[in-house]
N, CA, C and O atoms as CSV, one atom per row, in Angstrom:
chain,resi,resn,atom,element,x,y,z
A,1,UNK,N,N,-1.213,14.519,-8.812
A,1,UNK,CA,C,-0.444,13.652,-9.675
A,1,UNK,C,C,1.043,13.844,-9.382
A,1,UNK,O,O,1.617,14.900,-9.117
A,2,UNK,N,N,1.591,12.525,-9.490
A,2,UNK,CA,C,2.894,12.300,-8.985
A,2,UNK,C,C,3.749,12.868,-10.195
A,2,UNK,O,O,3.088,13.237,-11.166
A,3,UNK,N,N,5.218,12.995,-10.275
A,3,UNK,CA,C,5.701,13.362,-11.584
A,3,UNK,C,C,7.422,12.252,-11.365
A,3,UNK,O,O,8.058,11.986,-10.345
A,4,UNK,N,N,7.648,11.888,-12.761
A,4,UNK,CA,C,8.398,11.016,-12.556
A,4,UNK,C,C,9.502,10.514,-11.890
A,4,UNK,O,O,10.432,11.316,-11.977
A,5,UNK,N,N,9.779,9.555,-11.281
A,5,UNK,CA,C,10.800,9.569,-10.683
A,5,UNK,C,C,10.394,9.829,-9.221
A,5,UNK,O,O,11.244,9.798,-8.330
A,6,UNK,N,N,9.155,10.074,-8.983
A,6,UNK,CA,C,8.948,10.410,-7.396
A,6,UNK,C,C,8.330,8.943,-6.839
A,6,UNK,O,O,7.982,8.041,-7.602
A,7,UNK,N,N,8.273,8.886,-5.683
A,7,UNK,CA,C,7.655,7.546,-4.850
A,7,UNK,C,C,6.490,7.839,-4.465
A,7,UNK,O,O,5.996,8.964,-4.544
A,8,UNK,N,N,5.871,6.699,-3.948
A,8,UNK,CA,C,4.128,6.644,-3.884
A,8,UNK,C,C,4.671,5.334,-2.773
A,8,UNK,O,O,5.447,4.514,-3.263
A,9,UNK,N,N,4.373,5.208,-1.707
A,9,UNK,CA,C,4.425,3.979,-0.825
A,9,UNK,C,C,2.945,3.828,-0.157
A,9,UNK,O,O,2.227,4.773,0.168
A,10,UNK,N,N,2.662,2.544,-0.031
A,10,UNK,CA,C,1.604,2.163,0.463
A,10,UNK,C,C,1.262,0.888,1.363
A,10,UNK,O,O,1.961,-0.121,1.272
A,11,UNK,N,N,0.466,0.937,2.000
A,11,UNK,CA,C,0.353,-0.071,3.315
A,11,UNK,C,C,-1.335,-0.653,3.133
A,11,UNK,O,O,-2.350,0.031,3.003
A,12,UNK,N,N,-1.248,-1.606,3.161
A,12,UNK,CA,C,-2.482,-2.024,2.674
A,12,UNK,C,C,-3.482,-3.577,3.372
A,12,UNK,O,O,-3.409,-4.777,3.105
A,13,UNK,N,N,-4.541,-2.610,4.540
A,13,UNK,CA,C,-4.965,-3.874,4.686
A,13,UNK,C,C,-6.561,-3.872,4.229
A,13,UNK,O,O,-7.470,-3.906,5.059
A,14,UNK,N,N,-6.796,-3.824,2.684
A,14,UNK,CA,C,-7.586,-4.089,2.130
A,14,UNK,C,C,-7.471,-5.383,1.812
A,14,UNK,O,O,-6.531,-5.527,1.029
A,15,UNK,N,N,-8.089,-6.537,2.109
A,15,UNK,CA,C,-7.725,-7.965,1.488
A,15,UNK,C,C,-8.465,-8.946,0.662
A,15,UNK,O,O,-8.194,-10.086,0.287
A,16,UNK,N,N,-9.707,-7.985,0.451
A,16,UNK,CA,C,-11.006,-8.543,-0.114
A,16,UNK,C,C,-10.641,-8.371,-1.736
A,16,UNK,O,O,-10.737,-7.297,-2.330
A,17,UNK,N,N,-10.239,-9.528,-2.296
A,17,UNK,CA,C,-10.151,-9.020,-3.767
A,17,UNK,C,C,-11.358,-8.190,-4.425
A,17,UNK,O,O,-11.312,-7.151,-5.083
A,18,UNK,N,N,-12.261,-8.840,-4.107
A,18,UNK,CA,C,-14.037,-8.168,-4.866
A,18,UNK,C,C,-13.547,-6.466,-4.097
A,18,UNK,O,O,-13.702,-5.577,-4.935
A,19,UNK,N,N,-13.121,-6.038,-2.993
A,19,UNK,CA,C,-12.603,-4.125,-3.124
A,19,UNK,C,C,-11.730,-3.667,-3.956
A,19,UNK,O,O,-11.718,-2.498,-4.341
A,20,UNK,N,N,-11.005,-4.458,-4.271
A,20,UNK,CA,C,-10.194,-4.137,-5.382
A,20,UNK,C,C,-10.465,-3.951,-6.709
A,20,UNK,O,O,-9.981,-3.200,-7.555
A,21,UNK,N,N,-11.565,-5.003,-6.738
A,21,UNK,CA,C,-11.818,-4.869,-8.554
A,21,UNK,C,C,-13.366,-4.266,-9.378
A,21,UNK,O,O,-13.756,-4.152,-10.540
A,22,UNK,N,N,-13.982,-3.951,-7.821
A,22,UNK,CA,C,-15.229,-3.034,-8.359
A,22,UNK,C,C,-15.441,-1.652,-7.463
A,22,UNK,O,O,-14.967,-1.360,-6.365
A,23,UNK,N,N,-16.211,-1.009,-8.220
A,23,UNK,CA,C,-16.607,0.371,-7.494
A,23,UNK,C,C,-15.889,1.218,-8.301
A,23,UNK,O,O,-14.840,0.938,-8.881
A,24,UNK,N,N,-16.537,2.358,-8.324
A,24,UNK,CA,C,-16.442,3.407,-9.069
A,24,UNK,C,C,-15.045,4.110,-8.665
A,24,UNK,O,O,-14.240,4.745,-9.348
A,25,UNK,N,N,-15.061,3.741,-7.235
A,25,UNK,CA,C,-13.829,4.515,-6.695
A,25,UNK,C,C,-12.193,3.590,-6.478
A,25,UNK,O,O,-11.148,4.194,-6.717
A,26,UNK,N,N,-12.169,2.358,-6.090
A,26,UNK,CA,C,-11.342,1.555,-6.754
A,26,UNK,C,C,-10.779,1.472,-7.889
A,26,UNK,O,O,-9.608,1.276,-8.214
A,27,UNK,N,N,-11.943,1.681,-8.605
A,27,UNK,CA,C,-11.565,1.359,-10.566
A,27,UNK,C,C,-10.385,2.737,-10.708
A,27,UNK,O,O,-9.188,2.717,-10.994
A,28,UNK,N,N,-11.190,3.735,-10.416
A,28,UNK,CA,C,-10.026,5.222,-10.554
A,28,UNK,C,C,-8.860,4.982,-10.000
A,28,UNK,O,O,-7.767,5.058,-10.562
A,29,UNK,N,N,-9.104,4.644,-8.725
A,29,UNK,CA,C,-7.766,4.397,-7.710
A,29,UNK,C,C,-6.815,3.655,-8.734
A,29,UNK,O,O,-5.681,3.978,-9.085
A,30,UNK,N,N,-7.409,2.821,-9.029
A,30,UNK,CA,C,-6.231,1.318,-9.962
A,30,UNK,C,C,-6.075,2.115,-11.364
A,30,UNK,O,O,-5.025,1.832,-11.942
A,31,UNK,N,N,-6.932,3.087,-12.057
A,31,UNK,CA,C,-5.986,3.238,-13.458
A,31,UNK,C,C,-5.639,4.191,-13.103
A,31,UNK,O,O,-5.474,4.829,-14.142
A,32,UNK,N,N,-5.235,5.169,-11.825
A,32,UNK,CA,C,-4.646,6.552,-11.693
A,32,UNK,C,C,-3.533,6.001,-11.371
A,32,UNK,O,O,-2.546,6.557,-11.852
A,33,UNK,N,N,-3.274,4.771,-10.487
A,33,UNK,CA,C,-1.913,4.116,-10.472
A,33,UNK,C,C,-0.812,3.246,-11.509
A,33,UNK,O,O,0.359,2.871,-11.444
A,34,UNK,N,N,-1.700,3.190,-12.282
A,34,UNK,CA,C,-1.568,2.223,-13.566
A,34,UNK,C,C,-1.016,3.623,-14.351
A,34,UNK,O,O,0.120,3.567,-14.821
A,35,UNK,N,N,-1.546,4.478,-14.455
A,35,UNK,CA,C,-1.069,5.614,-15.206
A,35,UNK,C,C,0.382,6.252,-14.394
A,35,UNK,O,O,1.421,6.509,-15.001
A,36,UNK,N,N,0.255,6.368,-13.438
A,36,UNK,CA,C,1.566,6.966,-12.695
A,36,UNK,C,C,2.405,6.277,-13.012
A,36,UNK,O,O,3.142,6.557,-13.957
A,37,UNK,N,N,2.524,5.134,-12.271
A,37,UNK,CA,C,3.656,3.838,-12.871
A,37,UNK,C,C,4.116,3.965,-14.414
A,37,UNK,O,O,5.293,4.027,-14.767
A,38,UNK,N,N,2.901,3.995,-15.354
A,38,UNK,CA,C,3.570,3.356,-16.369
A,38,UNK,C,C,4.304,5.203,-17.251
A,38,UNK,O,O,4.818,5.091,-18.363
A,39,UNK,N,N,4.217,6.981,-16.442
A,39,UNK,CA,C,5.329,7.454,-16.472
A,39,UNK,C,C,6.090,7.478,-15.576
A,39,UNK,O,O,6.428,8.620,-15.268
A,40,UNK,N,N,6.689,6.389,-14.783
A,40,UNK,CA,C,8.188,6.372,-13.926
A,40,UNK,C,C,7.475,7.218,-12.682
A,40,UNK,O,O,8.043,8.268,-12.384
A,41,UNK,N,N,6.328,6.871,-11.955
A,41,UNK,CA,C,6.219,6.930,-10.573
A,41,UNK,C,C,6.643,6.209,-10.156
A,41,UNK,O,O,6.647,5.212,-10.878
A,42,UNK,N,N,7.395,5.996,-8.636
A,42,UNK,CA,C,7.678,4.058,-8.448
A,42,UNK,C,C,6.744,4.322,-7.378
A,42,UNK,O,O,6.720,5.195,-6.511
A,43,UNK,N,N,5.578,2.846,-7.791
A,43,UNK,CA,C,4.741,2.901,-6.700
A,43,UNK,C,C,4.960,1.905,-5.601
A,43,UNK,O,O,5.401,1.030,-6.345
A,44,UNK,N,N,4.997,1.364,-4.445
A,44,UNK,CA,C,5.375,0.423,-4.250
A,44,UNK,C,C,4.312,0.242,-2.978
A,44,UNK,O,O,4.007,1.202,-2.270
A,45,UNK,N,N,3.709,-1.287,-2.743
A,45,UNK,CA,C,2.487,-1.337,-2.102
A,45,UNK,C,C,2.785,-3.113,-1.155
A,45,UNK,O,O,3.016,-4.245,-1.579
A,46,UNK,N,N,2.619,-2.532,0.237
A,46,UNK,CA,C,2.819,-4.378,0.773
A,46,UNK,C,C,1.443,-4.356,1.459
A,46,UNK,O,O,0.786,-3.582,2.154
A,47,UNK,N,N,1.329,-5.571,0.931
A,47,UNK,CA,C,-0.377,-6.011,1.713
A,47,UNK,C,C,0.191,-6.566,3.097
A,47,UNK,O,O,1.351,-6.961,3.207
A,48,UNK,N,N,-0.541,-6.561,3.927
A,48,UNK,CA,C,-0.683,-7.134,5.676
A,48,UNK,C,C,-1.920,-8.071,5.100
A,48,UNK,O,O,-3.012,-7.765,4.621
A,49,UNK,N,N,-1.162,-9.577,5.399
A,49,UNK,CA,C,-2.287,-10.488,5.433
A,49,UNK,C,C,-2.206,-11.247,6.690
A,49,UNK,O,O,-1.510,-11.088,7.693
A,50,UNK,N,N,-3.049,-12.066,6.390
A,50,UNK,CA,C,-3.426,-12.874,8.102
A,50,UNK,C,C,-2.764,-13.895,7.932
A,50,UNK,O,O,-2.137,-14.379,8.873
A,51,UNK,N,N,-2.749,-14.581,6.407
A,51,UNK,CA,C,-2.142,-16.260,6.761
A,51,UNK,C,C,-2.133,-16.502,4.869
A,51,UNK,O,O,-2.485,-15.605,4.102
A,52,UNK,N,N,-1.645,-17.925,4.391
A,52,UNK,CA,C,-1.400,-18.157,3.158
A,52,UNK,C,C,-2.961,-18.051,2.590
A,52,UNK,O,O,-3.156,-17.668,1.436
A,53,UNK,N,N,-4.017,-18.398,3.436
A,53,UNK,CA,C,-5.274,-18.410,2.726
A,53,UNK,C,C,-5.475,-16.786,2.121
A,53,UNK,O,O,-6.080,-16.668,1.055
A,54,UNK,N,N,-5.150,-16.009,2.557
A,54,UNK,CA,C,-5.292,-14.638,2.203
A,54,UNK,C,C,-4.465,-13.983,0.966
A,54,UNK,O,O,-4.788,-13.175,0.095
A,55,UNK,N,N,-3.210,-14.705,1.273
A,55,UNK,CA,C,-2.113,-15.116,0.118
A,55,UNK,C,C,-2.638,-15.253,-1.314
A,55,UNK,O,O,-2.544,-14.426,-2.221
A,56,UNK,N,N,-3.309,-16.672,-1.341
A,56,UNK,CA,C,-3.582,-16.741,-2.077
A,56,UNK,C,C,-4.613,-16.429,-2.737
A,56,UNK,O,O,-4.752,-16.770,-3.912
A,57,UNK,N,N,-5.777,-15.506,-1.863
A,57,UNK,CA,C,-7.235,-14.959,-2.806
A,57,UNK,C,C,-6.652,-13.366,-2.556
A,57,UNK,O,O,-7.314,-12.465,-2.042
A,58,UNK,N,N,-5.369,-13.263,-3.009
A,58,UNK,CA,C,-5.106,-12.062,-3.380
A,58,UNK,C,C,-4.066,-11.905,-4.610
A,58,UNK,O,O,-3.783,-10.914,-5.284
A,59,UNK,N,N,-3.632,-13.142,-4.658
A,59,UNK,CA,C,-2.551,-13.249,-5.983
A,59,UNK,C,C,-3.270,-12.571,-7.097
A,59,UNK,O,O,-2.760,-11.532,-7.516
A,60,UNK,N,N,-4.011,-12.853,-7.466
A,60,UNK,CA,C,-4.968,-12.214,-8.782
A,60,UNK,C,C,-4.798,-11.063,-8.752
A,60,UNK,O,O,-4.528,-10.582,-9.852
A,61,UNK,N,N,-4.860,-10.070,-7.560
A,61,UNK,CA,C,-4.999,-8.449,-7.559
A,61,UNK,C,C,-3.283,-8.209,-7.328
A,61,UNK,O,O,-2.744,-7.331,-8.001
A,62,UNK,N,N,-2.693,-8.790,-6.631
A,62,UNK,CA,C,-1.403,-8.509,-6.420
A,62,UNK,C,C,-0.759,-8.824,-8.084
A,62,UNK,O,O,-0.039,-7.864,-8.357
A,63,UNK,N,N,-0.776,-9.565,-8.947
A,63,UNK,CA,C,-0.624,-9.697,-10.488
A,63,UNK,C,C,-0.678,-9.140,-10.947
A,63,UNK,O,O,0.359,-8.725,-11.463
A,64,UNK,N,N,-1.919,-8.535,-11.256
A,64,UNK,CA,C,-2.434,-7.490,-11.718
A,64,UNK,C,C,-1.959,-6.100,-11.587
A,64,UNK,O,O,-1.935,-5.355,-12.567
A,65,UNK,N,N,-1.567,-5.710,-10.375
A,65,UNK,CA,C,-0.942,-4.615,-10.222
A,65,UNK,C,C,0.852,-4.529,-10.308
A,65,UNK,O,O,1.691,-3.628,-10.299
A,66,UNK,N,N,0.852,-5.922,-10.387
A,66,UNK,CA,C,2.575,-6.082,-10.602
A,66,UNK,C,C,3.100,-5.666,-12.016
A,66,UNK,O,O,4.056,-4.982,-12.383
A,67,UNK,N,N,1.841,-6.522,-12.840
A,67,UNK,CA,C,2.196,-6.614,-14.218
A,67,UNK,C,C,1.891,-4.765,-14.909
A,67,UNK,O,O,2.227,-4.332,-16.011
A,68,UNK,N,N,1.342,-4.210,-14.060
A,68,UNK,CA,C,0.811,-2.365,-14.092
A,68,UNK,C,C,2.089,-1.692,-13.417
A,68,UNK,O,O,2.092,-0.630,-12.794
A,69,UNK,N,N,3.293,-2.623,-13.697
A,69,UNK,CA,C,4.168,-1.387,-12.881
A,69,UNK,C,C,4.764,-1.001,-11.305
A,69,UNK,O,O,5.709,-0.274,-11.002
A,70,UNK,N,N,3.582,-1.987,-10.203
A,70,UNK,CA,C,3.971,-1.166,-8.978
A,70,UNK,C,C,4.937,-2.407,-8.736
A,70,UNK,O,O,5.165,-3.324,-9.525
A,71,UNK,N,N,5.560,-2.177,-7.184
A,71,UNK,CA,C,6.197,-3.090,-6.647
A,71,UNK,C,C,5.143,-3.675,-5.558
A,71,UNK,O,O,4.561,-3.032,-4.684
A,72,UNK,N,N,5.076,-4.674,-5.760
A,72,UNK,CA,C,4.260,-5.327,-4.410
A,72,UNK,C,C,5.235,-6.304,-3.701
A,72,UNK,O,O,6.202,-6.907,-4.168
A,73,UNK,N,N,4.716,-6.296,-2.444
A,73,UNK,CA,C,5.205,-7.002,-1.684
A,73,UNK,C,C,3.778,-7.290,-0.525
A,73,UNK,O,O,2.689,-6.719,-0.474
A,74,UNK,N,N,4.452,-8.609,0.464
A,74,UNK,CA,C,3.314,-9.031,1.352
A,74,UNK,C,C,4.195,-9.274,2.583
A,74,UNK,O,O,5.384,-9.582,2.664
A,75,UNK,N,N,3.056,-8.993,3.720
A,75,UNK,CA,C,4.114,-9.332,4.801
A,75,UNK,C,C,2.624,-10.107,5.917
A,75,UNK,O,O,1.527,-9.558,5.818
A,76,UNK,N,N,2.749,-11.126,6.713
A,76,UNK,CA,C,2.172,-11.888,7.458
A,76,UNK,C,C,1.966,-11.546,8.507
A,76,UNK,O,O,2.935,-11.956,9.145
A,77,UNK,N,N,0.871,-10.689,9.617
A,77,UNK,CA,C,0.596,-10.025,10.253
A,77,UNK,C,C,1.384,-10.796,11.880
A,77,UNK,O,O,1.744,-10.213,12.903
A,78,UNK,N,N,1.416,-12.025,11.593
A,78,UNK,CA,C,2.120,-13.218,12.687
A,78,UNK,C,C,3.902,-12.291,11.925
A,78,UNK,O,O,4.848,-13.027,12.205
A,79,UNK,N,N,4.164,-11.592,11.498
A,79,UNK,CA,C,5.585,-11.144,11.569
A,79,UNK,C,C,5.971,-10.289,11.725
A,79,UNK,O,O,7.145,-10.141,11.386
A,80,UNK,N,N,5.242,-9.155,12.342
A,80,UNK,CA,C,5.163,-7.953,12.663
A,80,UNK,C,C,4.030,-6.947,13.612
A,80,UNK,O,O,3.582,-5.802,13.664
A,81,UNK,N,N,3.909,-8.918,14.611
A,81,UNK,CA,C,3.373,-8.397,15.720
A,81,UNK,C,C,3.907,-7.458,17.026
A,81,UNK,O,O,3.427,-6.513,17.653
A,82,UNK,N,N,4.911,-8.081,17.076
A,82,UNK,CA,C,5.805,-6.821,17.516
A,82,UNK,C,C,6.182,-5.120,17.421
A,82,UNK,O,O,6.882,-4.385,18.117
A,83,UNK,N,N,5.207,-4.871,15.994
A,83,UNK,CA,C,5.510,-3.142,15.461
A,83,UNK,C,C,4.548,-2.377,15.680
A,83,UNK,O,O,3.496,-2.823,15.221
A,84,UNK,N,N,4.466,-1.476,16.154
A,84,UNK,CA,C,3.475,-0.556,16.139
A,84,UNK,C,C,3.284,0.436,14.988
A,84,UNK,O,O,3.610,1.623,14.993
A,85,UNK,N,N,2.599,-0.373,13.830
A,85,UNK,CA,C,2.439,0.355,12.791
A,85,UNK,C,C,0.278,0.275,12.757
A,85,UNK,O,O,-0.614,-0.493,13.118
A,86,UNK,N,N,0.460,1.919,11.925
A,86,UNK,CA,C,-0.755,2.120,11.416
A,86,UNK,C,C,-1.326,0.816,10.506
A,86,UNK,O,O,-0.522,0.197,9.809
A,87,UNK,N,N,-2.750,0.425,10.542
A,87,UNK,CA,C,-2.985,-0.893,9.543
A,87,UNK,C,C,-2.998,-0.721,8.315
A,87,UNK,O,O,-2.855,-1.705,7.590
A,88,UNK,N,N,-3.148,0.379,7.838
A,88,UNK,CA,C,-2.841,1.144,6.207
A,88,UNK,C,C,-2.965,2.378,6.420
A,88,UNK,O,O,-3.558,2.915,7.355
A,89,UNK,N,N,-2.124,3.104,5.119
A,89,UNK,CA,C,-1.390,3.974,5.319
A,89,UNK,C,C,-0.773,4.644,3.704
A,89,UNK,O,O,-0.224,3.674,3.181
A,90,UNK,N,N,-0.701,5.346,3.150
A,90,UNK,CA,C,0.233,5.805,1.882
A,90,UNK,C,C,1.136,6.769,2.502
A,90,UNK,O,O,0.936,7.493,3.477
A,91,UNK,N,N,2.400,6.619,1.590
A,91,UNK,CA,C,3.420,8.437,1.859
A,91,UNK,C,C,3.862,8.628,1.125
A,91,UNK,O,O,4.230,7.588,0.579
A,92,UNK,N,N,4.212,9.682,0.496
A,92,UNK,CA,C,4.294,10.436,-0.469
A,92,UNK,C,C,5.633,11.438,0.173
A,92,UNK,O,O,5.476,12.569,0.632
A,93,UNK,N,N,6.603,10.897,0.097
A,93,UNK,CA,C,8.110,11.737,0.998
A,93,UNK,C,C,8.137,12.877,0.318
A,93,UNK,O,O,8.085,13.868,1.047
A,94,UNK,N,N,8.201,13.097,-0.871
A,94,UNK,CA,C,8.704,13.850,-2.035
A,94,UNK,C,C,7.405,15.157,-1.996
A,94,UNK,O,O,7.457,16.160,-2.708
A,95,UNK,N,N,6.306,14.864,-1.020
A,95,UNK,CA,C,5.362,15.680,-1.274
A,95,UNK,C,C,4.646,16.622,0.573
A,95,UNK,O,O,3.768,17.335,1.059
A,96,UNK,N,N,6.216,15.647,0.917
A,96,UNK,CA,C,5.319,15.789,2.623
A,96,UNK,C,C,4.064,14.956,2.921
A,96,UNK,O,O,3.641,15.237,4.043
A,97,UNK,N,N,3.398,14.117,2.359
A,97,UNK,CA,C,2.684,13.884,2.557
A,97,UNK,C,C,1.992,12.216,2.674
A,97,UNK,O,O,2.387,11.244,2.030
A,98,UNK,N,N,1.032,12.236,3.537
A,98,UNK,CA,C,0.591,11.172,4.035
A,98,UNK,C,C,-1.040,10.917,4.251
A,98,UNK,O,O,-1.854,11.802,4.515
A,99,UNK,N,N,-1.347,9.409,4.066
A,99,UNK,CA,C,-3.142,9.066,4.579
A,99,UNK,C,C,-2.797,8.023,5.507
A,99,UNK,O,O,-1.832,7.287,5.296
A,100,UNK,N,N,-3.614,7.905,6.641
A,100,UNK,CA,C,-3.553,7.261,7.355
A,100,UNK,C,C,-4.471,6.657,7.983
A,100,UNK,O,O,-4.664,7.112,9.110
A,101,UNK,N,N,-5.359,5.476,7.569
A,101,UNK,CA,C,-6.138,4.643,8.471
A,101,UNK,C,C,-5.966,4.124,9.952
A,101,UNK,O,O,-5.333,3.085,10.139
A,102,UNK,N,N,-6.634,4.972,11.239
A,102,UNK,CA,C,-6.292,4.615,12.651
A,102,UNK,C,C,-6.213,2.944,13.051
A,102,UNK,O,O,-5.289,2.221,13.423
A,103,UNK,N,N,-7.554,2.734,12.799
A,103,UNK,CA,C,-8.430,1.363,12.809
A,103,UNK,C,C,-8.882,0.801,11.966
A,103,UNK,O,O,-9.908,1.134,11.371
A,104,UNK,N,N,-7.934,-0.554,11.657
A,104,UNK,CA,C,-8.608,-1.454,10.555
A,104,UNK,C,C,-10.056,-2.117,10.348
A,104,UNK,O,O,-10.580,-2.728,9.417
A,105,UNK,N,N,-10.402,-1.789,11.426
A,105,UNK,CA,C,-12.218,-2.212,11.524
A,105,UNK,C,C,-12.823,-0.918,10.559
A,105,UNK,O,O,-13.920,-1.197,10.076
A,106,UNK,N,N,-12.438,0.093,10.286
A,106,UNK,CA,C,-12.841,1.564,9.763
A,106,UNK,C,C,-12.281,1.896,8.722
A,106,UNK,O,O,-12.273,3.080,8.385
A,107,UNK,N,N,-11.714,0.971,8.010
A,107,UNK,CA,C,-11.023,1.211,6.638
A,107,UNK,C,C,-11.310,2.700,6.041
A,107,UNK,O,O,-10.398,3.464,5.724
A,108,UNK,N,N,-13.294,3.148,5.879
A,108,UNK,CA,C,-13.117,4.282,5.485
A,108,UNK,C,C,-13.266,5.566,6.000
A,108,UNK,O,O,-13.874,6.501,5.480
A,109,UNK,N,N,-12.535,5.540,7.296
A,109,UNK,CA,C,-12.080,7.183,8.086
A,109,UNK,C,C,-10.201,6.985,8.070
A,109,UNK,O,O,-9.363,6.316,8.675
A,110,UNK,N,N,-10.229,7.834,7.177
A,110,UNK,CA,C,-9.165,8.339,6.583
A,110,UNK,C,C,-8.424,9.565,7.236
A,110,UNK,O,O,-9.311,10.353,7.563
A,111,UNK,N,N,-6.910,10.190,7.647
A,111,UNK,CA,C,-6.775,11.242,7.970
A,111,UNK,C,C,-5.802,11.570,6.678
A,111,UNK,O,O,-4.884,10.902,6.202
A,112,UNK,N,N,-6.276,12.681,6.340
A,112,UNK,CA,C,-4.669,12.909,5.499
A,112,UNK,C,C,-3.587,14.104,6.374
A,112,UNK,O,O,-3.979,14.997,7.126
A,113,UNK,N,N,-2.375,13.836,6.058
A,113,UNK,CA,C,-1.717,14.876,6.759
A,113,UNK,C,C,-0.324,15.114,6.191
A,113,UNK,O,O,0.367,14.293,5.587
A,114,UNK,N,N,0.056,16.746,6.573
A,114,UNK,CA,C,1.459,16.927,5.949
A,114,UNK,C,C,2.106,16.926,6.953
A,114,UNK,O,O,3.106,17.622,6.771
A,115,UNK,N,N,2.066,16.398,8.203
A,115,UNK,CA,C,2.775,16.709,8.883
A,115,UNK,C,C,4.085,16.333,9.461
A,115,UNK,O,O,4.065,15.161,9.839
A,116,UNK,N,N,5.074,16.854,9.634
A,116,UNK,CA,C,6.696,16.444,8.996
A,116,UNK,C,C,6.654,15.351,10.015
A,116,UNK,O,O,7.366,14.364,9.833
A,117,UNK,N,N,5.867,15.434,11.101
A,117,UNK,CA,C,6.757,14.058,12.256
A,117,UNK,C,C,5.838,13.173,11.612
A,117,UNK,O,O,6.407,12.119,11.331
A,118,UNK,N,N,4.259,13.201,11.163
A,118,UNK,CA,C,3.645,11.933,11.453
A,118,UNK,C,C,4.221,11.744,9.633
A,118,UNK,O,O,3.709,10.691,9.254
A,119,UNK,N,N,4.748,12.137,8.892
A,119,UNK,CA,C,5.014,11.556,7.411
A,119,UNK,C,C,6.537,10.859,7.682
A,119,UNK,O,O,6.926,9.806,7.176
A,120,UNK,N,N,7.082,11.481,8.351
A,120,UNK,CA,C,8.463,10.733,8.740
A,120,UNK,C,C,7.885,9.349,9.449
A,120,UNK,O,O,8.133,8.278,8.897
A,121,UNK,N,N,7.484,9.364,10.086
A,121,UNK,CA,C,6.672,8.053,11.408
A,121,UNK,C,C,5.772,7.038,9.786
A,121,UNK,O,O,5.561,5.826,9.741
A,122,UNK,N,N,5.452,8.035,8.744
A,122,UNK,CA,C,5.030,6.758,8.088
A,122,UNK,C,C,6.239,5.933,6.872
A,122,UNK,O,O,6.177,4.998,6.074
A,123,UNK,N,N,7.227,6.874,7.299
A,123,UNK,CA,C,8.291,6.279,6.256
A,123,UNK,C,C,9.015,5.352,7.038
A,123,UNK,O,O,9.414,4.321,6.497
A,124,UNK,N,N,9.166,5.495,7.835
A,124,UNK,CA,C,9.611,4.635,8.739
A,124,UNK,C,C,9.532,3.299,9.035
A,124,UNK,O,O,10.388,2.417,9.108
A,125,UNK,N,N,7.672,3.322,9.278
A,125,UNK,CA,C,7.092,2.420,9.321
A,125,UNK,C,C,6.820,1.611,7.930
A,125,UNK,O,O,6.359,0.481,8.095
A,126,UNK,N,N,6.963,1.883,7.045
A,126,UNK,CA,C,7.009,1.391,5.640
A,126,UNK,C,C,7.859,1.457,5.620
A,126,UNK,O,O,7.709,0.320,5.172
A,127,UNK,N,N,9.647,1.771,5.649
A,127,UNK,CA,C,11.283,0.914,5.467
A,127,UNK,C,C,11.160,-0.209,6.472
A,127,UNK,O,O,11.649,-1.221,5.970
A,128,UNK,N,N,10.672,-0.449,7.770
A,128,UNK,CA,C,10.540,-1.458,8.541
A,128,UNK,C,C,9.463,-2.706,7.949
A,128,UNK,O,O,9.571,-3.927,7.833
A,129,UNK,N,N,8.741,-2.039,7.747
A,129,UNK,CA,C,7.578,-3.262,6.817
A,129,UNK,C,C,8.235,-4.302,6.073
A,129,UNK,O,O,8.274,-5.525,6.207
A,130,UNK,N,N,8.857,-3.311,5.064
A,130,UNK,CA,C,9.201,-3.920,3.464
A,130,UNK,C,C,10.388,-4.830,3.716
A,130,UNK,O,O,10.584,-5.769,2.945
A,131,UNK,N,N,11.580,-4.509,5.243
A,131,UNK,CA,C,12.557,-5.244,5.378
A,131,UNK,C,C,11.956,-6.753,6.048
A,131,UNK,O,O,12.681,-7.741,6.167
A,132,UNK,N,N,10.656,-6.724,6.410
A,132,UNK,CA,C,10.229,-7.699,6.632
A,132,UNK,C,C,9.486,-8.526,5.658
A,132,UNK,O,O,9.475,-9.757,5.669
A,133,UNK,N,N,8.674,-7.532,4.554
A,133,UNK,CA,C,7.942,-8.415,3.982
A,133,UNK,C,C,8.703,-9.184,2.918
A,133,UNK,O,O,9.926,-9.050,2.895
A,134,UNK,N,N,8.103,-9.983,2.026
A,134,UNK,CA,C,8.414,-10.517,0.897
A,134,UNK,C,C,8.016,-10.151,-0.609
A,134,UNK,O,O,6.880,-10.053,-1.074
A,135,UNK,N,N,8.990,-10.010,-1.118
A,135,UNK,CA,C,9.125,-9.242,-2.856
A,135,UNK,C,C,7.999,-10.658,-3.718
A,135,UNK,O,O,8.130,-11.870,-3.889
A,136,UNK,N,N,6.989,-9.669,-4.046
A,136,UNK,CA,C,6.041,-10.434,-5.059
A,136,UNK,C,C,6.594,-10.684,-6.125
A,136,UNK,O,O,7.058,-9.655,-6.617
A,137,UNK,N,N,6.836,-11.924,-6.956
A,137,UNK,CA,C,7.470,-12.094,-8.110
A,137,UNK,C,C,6.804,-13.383,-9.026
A,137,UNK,O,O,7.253,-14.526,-9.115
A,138,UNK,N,N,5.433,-12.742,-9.757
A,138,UNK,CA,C,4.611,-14.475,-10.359
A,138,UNK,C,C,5.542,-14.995,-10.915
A,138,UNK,O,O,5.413,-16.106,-11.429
């Protein structure tokens, strides 16, 4: 657990609303964030989508988590073909720490790591994201 005032960043190419809103392990995921946020974690989360169709069968979950506190943002995978970023990803600066999905075909092999170059390499890659993506605002 985060403590206030610390950051939570996240990279997200989960795009299936139905992963978002069932399973035992989702459901936790979403009120452990819902709880951080609402004492002064700033969480802040940009989805990687493919195109507006994705856009829009994600507004519902992107709402939802807006109106819970985090910052969302989205960025269009046609705009950051050029970057060599991980396909999702969290960092946690304030903690050293980082998860990192290799391959988006494998959503669930996960690495976690403290390690100072690859948590720097994910902050990085999330300040480059976010200057690209776009600020969610219903």
């Amino acid at each position: 657990m985060l403590k206030p005032g610390q950051t939570f960043k996240g990279v997200s190419a989960l795009i299936k609303p139905m992963y978002w809103k069932t399973g035992k392990a989702m459901t936790e995921y979403r009120k452990i964030n819902y709880g951080q946020a609402k004492i002064g974690v700033q969480i802040e989360r940009i989805f990687i989508l493919n195109d507006d169709h994705d856009l829009g069968i994600m507004q519902e979950i992107m709402d939802d988590q807006f109106k819970n506190g985090i910052s969302i943002y989205h960025v269009f995978k046609k705009d950051i073909g050029d970057l060599k970023i991980y396909p999702d990803f969290s960092v946690v600066e304030d903690l050293n720490f980082g998860l990192v999905v290799h391959r988006e075909e494998m959503l669930e092999r996960v690495t976690a790591t403290k390690n100072n170059e690859t948590v720097a390499e994910l902050s990085l890659q999330f300040d480059e994201l976010k200057k690209r993506a776009v600020t969610f605002n219903p």
